[in-house]
C-alpha positions in Angstrom: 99.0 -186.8 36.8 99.1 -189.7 39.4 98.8 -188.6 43.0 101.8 -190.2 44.3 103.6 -187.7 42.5 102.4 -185.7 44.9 105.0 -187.6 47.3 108.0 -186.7 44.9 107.2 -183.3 43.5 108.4 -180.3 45.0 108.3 -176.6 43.8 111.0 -175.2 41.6 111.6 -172.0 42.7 112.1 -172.8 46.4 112.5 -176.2 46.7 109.3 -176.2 49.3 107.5 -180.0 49.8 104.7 -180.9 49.9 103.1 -179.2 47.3 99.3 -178.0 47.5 96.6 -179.4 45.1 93.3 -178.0 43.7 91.5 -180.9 41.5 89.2 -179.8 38.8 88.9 -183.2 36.9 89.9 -186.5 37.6 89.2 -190.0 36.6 89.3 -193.2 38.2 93.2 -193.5 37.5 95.1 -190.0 37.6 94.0 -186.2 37.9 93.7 -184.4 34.1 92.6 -181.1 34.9 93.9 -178.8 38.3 96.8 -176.9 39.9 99.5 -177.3 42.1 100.2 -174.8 44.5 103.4 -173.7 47.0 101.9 -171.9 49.9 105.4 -171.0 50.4 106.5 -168.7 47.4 102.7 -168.8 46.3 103.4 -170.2 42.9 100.8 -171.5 41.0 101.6 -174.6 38.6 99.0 -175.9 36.0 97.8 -179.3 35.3 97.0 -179.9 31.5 95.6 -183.1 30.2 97.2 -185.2 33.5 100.3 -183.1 33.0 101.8 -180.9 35.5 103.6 -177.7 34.2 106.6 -177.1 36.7 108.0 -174.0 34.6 108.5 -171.3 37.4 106.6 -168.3 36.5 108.5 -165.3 34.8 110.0 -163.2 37.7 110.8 -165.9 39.8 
């Protein structure tokens, strides 16, 4: 995932910007491994081979 998506992404279940980030890998170009994180609703959203997974969580 490329940081400036940071500047774009926002969380799905309640719309909250900007989103928190947690970086457990990253190369020179784009993070690989990590989480996204909405201090608002406290959703957590994975980061998976440089992709983020913005499926809500079931229950939300």
């Amino acid at each position: 995932m490329k940081r400036k998506l940071l500047d774009i992404l926002a969380c799905p279940v309640c719309k909250y910007h900007p989103l928190g980030l947690e970086v457990v890998k990253e190369d020179d170009k784009e993070i690989v491994e990590g989480r996204l994180h909405c201090p608002k609703c406290n959703v957590y959203y994975p980061i998976e081979d440089s992709i983020p997974n913005m499926l809500p969580p079931e229950g939300h």
